[in-house]
Jmol script that loads the backbone (N, CA, C; Angstrom):
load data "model"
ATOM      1  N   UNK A   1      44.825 134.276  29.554  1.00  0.00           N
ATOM      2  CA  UNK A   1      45.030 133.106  30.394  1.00  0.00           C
ATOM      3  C   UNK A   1      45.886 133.483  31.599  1.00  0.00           C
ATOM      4  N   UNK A   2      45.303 133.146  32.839  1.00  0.00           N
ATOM      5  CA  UNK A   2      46.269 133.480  33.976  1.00  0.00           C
ATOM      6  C   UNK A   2      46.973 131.819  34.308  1.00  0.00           C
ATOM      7  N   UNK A   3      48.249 132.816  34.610  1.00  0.00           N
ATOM      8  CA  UNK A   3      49.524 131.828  34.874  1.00  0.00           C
ATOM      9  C   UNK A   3      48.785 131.035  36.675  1.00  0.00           C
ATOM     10  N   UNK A   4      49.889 129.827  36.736  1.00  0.00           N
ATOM     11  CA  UNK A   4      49.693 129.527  38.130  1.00  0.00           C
ATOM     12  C   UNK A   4      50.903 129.650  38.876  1.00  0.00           C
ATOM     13  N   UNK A   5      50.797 130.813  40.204  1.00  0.00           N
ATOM     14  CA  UNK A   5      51.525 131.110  41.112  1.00  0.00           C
ATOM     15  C   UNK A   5      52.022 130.047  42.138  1.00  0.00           C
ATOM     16  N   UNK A   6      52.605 129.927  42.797  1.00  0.00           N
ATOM     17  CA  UNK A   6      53.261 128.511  43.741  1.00  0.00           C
ATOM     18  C   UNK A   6      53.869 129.885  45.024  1.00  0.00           C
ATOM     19  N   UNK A   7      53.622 129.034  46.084  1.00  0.00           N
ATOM     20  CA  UNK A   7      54.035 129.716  47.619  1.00  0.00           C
ATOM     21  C   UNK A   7      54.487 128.706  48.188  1.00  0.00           C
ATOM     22  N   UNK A   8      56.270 128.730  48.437  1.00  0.00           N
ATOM     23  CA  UNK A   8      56.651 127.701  48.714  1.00  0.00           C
ATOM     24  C   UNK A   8      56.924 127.972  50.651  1.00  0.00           C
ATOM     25  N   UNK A   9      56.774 126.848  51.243  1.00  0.00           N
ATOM     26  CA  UNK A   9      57.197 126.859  52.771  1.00  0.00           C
ATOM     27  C   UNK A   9      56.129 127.022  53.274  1.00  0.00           C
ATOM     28  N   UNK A  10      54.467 127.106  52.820  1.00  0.00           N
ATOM     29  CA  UNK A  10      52.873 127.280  53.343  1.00  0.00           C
ATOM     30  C   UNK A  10      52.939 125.914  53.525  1.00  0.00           C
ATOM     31  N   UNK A  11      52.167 125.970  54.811  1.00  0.00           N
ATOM     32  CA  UNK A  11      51.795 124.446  55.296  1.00  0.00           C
ATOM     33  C   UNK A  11      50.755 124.297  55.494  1.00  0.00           C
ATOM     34  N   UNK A  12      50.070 123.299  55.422  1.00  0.00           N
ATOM     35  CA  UNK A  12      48.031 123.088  55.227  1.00  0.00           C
ATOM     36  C   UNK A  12      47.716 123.723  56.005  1.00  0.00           C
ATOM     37  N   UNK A  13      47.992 123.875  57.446  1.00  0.00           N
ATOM     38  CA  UNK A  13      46.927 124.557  57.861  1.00  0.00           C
ATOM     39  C   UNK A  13      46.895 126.843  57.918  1.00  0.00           C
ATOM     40  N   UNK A  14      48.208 126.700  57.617  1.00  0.00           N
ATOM     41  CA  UNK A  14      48.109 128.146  56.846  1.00  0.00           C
ATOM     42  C   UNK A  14      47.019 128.168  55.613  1.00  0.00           C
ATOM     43  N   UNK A  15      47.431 127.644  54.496  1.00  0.00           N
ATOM     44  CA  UNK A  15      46.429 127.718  53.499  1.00  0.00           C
ATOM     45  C   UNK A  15      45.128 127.634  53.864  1.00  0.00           C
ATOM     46  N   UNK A  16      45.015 126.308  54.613  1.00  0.00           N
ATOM     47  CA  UNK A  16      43.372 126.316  54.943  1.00  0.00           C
ATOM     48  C   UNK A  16      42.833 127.519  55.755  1.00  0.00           C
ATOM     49  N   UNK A  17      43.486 128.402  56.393  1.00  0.00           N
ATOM     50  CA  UNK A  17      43.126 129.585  57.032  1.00  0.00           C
ATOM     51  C   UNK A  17      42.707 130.914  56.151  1.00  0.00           C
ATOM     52  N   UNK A  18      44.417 130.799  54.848  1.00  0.00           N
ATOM     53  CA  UNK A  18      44.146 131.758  53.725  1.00  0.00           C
ATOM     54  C   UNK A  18      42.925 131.585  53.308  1.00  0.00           C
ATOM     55  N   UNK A  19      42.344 130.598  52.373  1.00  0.00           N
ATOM     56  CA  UNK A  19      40.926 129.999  51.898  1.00  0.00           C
ATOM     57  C   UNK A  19      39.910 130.003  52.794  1.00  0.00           C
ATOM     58  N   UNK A  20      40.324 129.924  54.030  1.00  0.00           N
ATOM     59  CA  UNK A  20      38.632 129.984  54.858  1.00  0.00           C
ATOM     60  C   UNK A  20      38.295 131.487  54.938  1.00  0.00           C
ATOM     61  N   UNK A  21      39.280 132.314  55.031  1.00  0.00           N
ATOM     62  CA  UNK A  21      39.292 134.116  54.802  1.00  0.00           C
ATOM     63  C   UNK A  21      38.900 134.555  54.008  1.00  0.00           C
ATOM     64  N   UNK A  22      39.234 133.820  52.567  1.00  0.00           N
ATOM     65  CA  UNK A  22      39.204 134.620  51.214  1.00  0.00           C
ATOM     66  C   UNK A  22      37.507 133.945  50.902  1.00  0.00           C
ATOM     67  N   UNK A  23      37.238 133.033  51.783  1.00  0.00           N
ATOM     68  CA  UNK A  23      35.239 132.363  51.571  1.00  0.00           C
ATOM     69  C   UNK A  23      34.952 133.244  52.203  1.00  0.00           C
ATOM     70  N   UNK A  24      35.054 133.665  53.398  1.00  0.00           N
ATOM     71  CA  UNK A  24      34.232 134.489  54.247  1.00  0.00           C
ATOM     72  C   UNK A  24      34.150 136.146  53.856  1.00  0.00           C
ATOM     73  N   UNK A  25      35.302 137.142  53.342  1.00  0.00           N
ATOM     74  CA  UNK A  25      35.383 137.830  52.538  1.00  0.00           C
ATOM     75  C   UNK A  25      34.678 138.034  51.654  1.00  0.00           C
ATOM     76  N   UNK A  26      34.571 136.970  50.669  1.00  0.00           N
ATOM     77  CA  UNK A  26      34.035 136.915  49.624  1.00  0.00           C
ATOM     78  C   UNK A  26      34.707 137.236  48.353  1.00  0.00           C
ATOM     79  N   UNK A  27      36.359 137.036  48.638  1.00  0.00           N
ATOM     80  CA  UNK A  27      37.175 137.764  47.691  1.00  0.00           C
ATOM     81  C   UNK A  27      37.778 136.807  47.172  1.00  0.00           C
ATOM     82  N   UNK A  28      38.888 137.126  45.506  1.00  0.00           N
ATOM     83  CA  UNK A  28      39.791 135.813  45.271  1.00  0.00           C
ATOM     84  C   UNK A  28      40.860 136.032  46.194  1.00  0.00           C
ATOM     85  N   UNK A  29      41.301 134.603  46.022  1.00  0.00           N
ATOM     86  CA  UNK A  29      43.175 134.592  46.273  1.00  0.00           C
ATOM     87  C   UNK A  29      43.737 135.901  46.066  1.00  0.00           C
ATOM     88  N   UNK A  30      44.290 135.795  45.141  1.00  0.00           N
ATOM     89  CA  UNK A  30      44.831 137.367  44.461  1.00  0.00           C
ATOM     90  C   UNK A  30      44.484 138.524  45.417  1.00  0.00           C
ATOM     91  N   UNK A  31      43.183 138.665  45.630  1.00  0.00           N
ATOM     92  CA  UNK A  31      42.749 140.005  46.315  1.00  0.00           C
ATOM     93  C   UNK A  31      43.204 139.786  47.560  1.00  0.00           C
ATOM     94  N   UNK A  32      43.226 138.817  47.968  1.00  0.00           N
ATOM     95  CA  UNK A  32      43.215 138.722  49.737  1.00  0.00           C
ATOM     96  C   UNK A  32      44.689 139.126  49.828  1.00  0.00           C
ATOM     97  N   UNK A  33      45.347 138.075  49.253  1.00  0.00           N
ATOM     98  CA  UNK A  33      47.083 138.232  49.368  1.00  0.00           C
ATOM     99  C   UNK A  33      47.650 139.619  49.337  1.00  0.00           C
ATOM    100  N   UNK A  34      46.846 140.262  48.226  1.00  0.00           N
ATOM    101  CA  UNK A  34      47.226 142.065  47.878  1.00  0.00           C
ATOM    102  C   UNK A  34      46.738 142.490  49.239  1.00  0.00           C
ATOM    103  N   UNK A  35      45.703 142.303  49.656  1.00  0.00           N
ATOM    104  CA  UNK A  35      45.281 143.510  51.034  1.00  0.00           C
ATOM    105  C   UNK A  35      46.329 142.888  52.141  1.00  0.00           C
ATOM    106  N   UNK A  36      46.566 141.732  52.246  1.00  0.00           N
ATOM    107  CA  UNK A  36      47.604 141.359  53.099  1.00  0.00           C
ATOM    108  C   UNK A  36      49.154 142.338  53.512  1.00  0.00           C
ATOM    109  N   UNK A  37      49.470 141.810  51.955  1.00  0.00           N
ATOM    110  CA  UNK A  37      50.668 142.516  51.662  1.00  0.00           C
ATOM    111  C   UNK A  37      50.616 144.231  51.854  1.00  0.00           C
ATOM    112  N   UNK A  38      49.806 145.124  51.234  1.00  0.00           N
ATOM    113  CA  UNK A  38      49.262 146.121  51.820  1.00  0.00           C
ATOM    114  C   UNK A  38      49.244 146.566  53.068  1.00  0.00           C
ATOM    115  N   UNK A  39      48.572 145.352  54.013  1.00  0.00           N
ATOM    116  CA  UNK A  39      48.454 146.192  55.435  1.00  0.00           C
ATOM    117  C   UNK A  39      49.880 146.221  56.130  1.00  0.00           C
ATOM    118  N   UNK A  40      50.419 144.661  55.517  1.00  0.00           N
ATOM    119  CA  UNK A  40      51.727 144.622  56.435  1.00  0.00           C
ATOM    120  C   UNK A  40      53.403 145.745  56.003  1.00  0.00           C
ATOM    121  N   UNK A  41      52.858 146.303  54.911  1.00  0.00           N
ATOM    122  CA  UNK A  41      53.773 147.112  54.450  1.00  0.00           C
ATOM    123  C   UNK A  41      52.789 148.578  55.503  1.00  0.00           C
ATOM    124  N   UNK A  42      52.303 148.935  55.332  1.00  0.00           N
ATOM    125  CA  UNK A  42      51.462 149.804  55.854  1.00  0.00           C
ATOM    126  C   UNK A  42      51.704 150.344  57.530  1.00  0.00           C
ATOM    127  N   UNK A  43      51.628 148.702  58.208  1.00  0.00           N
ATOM    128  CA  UNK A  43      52.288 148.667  59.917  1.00  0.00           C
ATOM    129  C   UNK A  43      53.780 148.883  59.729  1.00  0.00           C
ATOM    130  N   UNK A  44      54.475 147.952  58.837  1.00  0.00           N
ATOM    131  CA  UNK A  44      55.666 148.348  59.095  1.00  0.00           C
ATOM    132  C   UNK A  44      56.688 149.693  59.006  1.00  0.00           C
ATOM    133  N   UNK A  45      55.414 150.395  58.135  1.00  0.00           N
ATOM    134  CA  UNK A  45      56.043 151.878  57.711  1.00  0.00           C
ATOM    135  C   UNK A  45      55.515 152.713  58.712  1.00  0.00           C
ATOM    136  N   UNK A  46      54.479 151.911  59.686  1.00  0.00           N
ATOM    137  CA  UNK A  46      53.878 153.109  60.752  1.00  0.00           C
ATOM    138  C   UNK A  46      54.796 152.842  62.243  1.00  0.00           C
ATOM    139  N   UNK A  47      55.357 151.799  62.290  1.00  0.00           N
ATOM    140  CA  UNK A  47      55.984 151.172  63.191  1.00  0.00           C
ATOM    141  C   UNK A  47      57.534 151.644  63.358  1.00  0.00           C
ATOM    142  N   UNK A  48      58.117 152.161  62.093  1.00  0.00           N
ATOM    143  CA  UNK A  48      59.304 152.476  61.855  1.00  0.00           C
ATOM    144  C   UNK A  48      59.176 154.308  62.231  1.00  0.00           C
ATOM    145  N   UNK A  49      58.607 154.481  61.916  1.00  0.00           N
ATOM    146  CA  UNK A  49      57.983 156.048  62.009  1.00  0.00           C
ATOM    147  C   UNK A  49      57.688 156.350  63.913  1.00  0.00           C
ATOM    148  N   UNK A  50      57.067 155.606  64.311  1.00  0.00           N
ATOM    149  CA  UNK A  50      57.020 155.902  65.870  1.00  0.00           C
ATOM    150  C   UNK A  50      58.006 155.236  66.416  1.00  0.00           C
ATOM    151  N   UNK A  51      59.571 154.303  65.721  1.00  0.00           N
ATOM    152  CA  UNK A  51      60.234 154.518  66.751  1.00  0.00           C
ATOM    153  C   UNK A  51      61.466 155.569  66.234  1.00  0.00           C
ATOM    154  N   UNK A  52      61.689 156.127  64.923  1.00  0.00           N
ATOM    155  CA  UNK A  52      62.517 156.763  64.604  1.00  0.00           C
ATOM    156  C   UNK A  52      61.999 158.479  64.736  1.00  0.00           C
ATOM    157  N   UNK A  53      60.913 158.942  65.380  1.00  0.00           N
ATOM    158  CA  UNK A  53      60.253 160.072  65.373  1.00  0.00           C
ATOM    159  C   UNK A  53      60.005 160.261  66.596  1.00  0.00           C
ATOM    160  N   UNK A  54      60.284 158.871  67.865  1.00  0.00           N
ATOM    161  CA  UNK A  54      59.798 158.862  68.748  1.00  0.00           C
ATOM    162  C   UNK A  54      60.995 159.604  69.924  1.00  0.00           C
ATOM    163  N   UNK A  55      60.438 160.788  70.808  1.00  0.00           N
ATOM    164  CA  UNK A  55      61.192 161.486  71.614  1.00  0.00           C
ATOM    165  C   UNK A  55      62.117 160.997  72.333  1.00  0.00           C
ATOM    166  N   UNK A  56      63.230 160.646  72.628  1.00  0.00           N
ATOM    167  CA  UNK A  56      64.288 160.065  73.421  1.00  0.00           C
ATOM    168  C   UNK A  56      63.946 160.295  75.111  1.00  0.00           C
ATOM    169  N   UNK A  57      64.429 159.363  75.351  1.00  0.00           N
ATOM    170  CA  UNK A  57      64.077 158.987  76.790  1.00  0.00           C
ATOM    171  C   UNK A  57      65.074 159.681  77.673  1.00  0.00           C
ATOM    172  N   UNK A  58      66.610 159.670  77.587  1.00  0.00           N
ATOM    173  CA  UNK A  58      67.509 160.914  77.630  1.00  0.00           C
ATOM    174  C   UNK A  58      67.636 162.007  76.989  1.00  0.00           C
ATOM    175  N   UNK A  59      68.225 163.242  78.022  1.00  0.00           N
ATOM    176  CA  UNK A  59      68.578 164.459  76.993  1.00  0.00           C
ATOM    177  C   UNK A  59      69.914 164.387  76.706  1.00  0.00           C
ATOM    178  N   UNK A  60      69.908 165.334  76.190  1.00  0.00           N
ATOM    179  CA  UNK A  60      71.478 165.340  75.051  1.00  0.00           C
ATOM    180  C   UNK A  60      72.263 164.895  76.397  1.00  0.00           C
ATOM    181  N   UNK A  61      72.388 165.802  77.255  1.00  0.00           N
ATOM    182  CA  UNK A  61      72.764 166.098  78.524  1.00  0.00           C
ATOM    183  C   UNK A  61      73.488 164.719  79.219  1.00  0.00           C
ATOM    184  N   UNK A  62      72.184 164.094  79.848  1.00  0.00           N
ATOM    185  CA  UNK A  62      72.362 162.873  80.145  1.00  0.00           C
ATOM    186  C   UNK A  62      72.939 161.893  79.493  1.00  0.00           C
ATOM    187  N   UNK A  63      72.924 161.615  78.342  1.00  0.00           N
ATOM    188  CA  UNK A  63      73.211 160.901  77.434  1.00  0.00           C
ATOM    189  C   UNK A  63      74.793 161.375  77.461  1.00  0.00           C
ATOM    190  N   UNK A  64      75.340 162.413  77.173  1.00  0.00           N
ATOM    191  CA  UNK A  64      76.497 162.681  77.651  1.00  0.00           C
ATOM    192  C   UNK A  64      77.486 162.160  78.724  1.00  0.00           C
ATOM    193  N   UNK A  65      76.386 162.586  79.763  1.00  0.00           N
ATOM    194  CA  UNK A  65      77.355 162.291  81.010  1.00  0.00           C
ATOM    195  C   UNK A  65      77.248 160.593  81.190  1.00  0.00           C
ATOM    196  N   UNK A  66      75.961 159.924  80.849  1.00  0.00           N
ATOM    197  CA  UNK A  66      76.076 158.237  80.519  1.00  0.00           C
ATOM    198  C   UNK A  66      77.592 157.733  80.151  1.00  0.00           C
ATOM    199  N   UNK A  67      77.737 158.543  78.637  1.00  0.00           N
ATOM    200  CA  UNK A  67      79.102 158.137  78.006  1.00  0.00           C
ATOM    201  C   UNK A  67      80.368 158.499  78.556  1.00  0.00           C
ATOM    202  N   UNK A  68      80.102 159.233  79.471  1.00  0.00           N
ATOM    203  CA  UNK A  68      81.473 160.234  80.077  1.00  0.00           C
ATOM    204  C   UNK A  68      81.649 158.924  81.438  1.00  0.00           C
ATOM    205  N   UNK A  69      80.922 158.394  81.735  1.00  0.00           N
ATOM    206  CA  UNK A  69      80.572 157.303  83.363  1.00  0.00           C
ATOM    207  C   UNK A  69      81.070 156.108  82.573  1.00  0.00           C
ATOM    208  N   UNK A  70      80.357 155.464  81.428  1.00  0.00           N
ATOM    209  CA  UNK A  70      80.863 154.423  80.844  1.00  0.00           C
ATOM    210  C   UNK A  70      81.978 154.238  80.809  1.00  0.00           C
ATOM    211  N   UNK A  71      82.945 155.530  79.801  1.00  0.00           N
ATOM    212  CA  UNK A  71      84.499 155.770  79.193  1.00  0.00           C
ATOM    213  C   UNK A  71      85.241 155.494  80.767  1.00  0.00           C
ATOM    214  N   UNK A  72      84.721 155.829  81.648  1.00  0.00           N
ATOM    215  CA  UNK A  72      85.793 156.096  82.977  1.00  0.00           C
ATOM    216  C   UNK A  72      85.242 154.322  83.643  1.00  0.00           C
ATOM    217  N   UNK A  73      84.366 153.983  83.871  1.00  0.00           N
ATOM    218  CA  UNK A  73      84.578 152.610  83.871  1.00  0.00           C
ATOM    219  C   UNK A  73      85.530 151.920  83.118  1.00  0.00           C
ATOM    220  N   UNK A  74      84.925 151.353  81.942  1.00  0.00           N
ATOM    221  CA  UNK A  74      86.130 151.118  81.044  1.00  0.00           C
ATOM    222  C   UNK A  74      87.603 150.659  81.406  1.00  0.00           C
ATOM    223  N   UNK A  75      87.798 152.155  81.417  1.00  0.00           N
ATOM    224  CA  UNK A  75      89.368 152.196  81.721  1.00  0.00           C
ATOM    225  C   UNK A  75      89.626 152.037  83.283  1.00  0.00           C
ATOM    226  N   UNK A  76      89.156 151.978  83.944  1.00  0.00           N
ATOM    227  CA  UNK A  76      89.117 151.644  85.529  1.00  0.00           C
ATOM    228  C   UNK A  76      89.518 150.619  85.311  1.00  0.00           C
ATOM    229  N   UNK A  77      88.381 149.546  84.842  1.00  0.00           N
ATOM    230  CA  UNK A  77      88.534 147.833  85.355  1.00  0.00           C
ATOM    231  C   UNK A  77      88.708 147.556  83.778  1.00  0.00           C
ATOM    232  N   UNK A  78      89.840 148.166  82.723  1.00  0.00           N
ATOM    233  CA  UNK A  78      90.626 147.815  81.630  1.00  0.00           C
ATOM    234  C   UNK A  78      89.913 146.760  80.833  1.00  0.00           C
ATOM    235  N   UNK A  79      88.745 147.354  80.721  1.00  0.00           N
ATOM    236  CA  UNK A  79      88.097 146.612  79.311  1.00  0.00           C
ATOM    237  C   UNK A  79      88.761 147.713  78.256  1.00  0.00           C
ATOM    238  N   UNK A  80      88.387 146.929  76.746  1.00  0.00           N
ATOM    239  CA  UNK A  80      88.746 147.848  75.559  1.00  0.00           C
ATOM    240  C   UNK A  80      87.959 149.194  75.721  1.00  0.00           C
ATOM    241  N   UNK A  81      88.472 149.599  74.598  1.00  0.00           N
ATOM    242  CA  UNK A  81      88.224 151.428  74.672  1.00  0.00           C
ATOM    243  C   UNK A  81      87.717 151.762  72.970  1.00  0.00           C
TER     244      UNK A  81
END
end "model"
wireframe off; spacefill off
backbone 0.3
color backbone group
């Protein structure tokens, strides 16, 4: 016997979108929700990957002398440090 699941905070016309997908598919509930969940774990692990892999826009270099321009502002016009 399968239990019944509850999705709380779906509002009709979400559901009616889930169900018009899972007719046209041709799949159950269950299946649709799994490939859902699937893809969006899937982007988010490909999404995290091109920006933590992704080449920096400064070099060490620059990025240096950025912080070296900042620090001397700063203390010029006596913001914190």
């Amino acid at each position: 016997m399968e239990t019944i699941k509850t999705i709380k905070g779906v509002d009709e016309e979400t559901w009616y979108k889930l169900k018009k997908l899972s007719v046209r598919d041709r799949v159950t509930m269950g299946k649709l929700l799994h490939k859902i969940v699937e893809e969006y774990e899937k982007r988010s692990e490909s999404f995290w990957k091109d920006i933590l892999n992704h080449k920096g826009t400064l070099t060490n270099k620059e990025a240096e002398e950025m912080h070296l321009l900042v620090r001397k502002h700063r203390q010029e016009y006596g913001f914190r440090q």
